[in-house]
C-alpha positions, 0 to 999 in steps of 0.5 A: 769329581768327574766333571771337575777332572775335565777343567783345565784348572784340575790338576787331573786334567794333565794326564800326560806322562812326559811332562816332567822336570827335566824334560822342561828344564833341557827345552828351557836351556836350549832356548835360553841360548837361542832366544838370546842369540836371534834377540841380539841379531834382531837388534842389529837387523834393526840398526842396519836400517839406519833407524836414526834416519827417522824421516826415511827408513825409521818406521818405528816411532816414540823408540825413546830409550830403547833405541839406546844401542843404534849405531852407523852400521858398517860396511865391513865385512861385506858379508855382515848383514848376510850372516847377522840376517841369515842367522836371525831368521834360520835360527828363529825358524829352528826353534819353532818346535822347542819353543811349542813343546817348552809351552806344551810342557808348563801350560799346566801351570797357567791353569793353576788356581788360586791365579795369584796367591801373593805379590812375588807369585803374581809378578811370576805369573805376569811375566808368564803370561807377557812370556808366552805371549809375547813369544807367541807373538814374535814367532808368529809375525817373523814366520809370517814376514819370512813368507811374505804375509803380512796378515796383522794390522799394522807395519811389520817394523814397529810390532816385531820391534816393540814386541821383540822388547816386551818378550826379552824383558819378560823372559829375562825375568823368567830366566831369572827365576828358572834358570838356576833350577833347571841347571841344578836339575839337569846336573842332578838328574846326570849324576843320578841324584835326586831332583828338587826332593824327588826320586833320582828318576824322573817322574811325571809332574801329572798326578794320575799319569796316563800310561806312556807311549813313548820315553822322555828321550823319544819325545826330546828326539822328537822335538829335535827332528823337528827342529832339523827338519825345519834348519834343512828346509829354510837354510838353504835360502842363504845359498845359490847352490842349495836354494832348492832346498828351502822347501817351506819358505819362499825363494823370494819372488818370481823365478830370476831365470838364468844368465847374467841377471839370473839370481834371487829378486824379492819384487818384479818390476812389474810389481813395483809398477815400472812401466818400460815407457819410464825408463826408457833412453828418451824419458828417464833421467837420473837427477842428483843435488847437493849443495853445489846444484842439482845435475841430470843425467842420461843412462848414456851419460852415466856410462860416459862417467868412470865405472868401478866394480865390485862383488857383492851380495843381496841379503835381505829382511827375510833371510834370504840371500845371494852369493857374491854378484860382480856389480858396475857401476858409479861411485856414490861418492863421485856423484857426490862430488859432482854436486859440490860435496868434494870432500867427505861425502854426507848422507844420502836420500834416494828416490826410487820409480817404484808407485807403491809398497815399502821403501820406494825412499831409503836413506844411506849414511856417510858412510855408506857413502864414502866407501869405495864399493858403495855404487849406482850399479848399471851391470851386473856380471858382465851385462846390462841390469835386467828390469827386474834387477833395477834397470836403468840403475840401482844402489848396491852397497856392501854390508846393506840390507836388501830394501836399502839397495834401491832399485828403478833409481831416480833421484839422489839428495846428498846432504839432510835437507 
């Protein structure tokens, strides 16, 4: 009896007396918003890629009818992807620790034997098991791409975009089933009624409960202390001011110095391989065709063209982000012109320098295109691009993620080839 007693599939295995119905119906409730909340500005990081582009900035392939949602995404407000991304990430981080001790709370219920005792029962339990781990999966290579470890075979985009699909669906089903439960409970155990037959106190769901060291309400203060801890120490990275303060994610590459150029990067040149030799006056030259030919042009002959400016940030995959930087520069949509596209200006390939990692191509949309903040920025904030900034220039566009504001900028393609 002893030896059975130390299997996880006996229920004298389970001994701890905080586990209980309401204990998992409040973590069930807090993650049913939350989990729907960083599901749908997942979705929308994903179209903010431009993700029907597929030759350039698709990375997820076979999509077929999950892409069913994408969009051309705005350019208004500028601030939209800093918001959707910042909130995505942060909010995913957050609930870290509620996410471990809903787990923590049910695991019992994975051991239970028999493993399936009909067909409903058995849908309920493989919705359980796609639920935890495709849970697992998805916090698991967000946190992972957050900090810049990309430790699972594999592009990042495809996994967290189908896993993200897989997760959702088993965890609708889930809720299906739960949620009407847990809301009866908690309401219940609020009006001091009884729960689900049982006494109005909770109780343990552990048969032989050993003696407990701490209240329910303590280990829910816990989990909520965890879960602030890890807010005020990530979202920090979505503000110059308090930047400082995300202390368990990175500050997005090296140190940006002070100055002019002195803000968030993600890459160094010298990551991206930009030798000085190729972006000099003598070398490097910035070639952009359409339909009406192909032109060339010096940095000296860049700023001999009309120069606009317009204040925008850099937001990026990882949820970092920057206050508004005043930037100077091109018009996309005058360079457009230049090569034939007079009119509304079409999409627009772009080639960086840069030799090796991700997004040394992008892609932007007409849209992008066409509006009138929409630059190849030569200065920011008064000063010429630094290197590490993109020097001799760069594409900023507003409401963009970070990797479609190519830096070290080559070539333009205007027009699908």
């Amino acid at each position: 009896m002893r030896d059975s007693l130390r299997l996880p599939t006996s229920p004298g295995f389970w001994r701890s007396p905080l586990r209980g119905t309401r204990f998992t119906s409040v973590l069930g409730l807090v993650l049913l918003v939350g989990i729907v909340v960083v599901f749908v500005t997942g979705l929308l990081s994903y179209a903010a890629y431009n993700p029907d582009l597929a030759a350039v900035n698709d990375k997820t392939p076979g999509k077929g009818l999950l892409g069913f949602y994408l969009f051309s995404w705005p350019t208004d407000p500028h601030w939209l992807y800093r918001l959707t991304q910042g909130v995505h990430v942060t909010l995913g981080i957050t609930l870290i620790p509620v996410l471990l001790a809903k787990l923590w709370s049910v695991v019992p219920k994975l051991f239970e034997l028999p493993p399936v005792r009909s067909v409903a029962h058995g849908l309920e339990r493989l919705s359980l098991v796609l639920l935890v781990g495709g849970g697992l999966f998805e916090f698991t290579t967000g946190v992972l791409n957050v900090q810049l470890d990309y430790l699972f075979p594999g592009s990042f985009y495809p996994l967290h975009f189908y896993g993200a699909w897989v997760f959702f669906a088993a965890f609708l089903a889930h809720a299906a089933l739960k949620v009407p439960t847990a809301l009866r409970n908690v309401r219940r155990m609020r009006a001091g009624e009884p729960v689900d037959g049982g006494p109005a106190r909770e109780e343990s769901t552990a048969p032989t409960p050993d003696p407990p060291t701490v209240s329910r309400r303590g280990a829910l203060g816990f989990v909520a202390g965890g879960s602030l801890l890890l807010f005020a120490t990530t979202a920090g990275r979505s503000f110059d001011g308090l930047r400082g303060t995300a202390l368990l994610a990175p500050h997005g590459g090296a140190d940006p110095g002070s100055g002019p150029n002195g803000f968030q990067i993600n890459k160094t040149a010298a990551y991206a391989g930009i030798r000085a030799a190729d972006t000099g006056a003598d070398s490097w030259r910035l070639t952009v065709t359409g339909r009406g030919g192909t032109v060339r042009l010096s940095r000296a002959e860049l700023d001999g063209l009309a120069r606009h400016s317009a204040d925008l940030p850099i937001a990026c995959v990882e949820g970092w982000s920057t206050s508004d930087q005043r930037w100077r520069g091109v018009r996309l949509r005058d360079l457009a012109a230049l090569v034939g596209h007079d009119g509304d200006p079409p999409d627009v390939l772009v080639e960086s320098l840069q030799t090796h990692g991700a997004f040394r191509h992008a892609a932007l949309r007409a849209n992008q295109v066409a509006d009138p903040r929409s630059l190849l920025a030569l200065y920011v904030n008064g000063a010429r691009l630094s290197p590490d900034h993109g020097y001799p220039a760069r594409i900023i566009v507003p409401a963009a993620p970070g990797v479609l504001n190519t830096k070290w900028v080559a070539r333009l393609t205007f027009g699908r080839p």
